[in-house]
N, C-alpha and C positions, 0 to 999 in steps of 0.2 A: 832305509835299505833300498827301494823302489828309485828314490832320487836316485843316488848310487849308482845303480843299476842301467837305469837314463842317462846319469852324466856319461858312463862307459861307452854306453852303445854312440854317446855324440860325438865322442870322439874317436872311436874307429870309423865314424862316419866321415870325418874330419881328417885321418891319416888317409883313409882311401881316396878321398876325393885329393889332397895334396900331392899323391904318389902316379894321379893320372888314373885311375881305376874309379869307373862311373855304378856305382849301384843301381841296379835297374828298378825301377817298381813293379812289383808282383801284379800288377795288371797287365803290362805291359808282356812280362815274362811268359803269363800265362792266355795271351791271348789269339784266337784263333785263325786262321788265316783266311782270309776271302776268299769263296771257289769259285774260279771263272766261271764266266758267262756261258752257257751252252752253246753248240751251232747254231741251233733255231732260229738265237736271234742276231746273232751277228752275220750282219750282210754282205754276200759275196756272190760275184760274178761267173756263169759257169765259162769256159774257154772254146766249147764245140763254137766251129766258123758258124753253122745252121743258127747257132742257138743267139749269137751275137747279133745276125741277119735281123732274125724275127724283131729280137727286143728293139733294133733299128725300125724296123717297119713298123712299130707299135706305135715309136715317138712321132716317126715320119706321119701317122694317122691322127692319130693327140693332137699334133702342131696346127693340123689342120683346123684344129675346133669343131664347136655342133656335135659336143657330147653330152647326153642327157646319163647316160647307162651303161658302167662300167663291168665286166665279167672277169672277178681276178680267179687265177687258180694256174693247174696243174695239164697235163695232157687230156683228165676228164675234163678241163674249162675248152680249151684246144679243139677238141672232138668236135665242138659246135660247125665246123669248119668241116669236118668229116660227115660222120654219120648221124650230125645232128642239123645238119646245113640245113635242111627243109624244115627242121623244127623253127629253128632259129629265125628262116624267114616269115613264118607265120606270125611267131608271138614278138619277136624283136627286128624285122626288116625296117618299120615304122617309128621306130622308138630311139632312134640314134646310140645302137649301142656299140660299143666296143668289146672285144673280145682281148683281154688279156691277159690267156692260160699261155703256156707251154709246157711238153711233153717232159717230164722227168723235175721238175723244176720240187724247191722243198720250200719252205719258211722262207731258209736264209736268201733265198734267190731271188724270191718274189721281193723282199725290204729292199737286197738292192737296185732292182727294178725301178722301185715306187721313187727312191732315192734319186734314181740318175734318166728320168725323162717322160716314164710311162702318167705318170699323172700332173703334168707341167703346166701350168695354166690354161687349166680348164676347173670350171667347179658343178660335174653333174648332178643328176637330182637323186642319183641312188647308186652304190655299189654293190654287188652281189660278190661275198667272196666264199669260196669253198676250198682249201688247200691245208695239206699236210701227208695225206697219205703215203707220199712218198719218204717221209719223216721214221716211218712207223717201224723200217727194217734195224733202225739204228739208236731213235731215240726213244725216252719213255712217254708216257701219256702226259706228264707234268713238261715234258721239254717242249712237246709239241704243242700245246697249249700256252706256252708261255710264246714261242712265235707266232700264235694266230695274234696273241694279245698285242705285241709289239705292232702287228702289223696294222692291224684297229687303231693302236694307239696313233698310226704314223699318218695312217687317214685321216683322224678328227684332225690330225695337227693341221696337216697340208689341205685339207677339204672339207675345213669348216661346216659347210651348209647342205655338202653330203649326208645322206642316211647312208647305213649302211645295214645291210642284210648280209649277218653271219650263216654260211648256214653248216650244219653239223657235217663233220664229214664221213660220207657215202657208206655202208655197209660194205666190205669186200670179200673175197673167199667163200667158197658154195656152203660150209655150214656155219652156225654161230659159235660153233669150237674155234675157228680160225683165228691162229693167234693176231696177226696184224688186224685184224678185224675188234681184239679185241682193246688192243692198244688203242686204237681208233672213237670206241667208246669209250674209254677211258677219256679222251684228250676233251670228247664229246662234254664231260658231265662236267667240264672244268671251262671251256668255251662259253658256254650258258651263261655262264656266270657273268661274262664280260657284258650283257645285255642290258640296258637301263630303260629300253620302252618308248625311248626317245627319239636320241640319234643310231642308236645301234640296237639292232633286231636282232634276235639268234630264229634261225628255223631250225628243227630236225626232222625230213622225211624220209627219212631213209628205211622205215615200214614200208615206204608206197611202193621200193622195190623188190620187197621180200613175199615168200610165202609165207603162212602162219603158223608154219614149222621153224619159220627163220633162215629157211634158204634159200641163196640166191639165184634166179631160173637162168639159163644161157641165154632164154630167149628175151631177156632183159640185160645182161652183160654176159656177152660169150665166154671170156676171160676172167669172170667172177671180178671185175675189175673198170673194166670199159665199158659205158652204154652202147648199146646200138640205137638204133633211129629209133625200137619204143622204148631204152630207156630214156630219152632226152624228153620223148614226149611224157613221159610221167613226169622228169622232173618241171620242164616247163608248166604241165597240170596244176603240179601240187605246188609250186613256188609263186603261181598267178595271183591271188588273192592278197597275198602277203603283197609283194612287188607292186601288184596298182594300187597298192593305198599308197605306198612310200612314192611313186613315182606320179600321184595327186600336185 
């Protein structure tokens, strides 16, 4: 009876296939579709004339060579240039760093950055990158984390013999209710992860900005968001020890 049963089924397998009708296989049928990439990591260029400028002036600085110490990030990387200038030349005038944040910038901005000039033959002896913040209005803690990863990962590729210091990113908004603050830590506990001790460092000081209630003072970021001149010097503080080992 089972033969039977077998020889049937081979041969409507047999009519269907002769009549132009292709039987799918049930893996195939039931199988589920890829879900695109997120923003984070797919790289893209912003269009502001300003913003084009800058990322020209970065390459135009890179080309020049006599880079030891790179500073990636966002408009908190930027500020160094602002209300961190005096920091900046205290603990980095010396040290051949480069600066390069810009203002509004997210994941995807910075990969294509790294992509098209910002890190062009040079091989410094550390990077310090801090970015995503700007991420936090749109994406979740896993998207945002998976662009810092991407962006690690585009490092070791291109910069070999770079270290690299991840560092968490920054506390924002005046209490620890703040939802993008919370997003933030979120992307925080999943960054960590990327660290192997080696080549890539994770820091988190984003304590040294807070009171011990968890809120953020203006007299540290007026904006719950931007340092002024003593937060850079905290983070310069708190980021020293770490950085002159990697920069050994």
């Amino acid at each position: 009876m089972l033969t039977r049963i077998a020889s049937l089924l081979l041969g409507l397998n047999v009519l269907f296939i002769a009549n132009g009708i292709c039987l799918a296989e049930p893996s195939a049928v039931l199988e589920t579709p890829v879900a695109p990439a997120p923003a984070t990591v797919r790289p893209v260029p912003r269009n502001d004339e300003w913003w084009q400028n800058r990322h020209a002036a970065m390459n135009n600085r890179v080309a020049q060579g006599n880079v030891d110490l790179l500073m990636i990030g966002d408009s908190i990387t930027q500020g160094w240039e602002g209300g961190g200038k005096e920091v900046w030349a205290e603990f980095y005038g010396k040290r051949n760093a480069v600066n390069l944040g810009i203002s509004g910038d997210r994941t995807e901005h910075v990969l294509w950055r790294l992509q098209n000039g910002n890190i062009k033959d040079i091989s410094p002896k550390a990077a310090v990158i801090m970015i995503g913040t700007n991420n936090a209005g749109s994406n979740t803690s896993e998207e945002i984390a998976l662009g810092v990863e991407a962006i690690v990962k585009l490092l070791r590729k291109e910069l070999p013999e770079t270290k690299l210091l991840v560092l968490a990113i920054f506390p924002r908004g005046e209490t620890s209710a703040n939802k993008h603050r919370l997003v933030n830590e979120g992307a925080n506990e999943r960054i960590e992860q990327l660290a192997d001790g080696k080549m890539i460092h994770f820091l988190d000081i984003g304590q040294a900005f807070l009171k011990e209630d968890g809120t953020l003072p203006k007299e540290v970021m007026p904006d719950f968001l931007h340092p002024r001149k003593h937060g850079y010097s905290i983070w310069a503080r708190a980021m020293e020890p770490k950085l002159a080992e990697l920069l050994k």
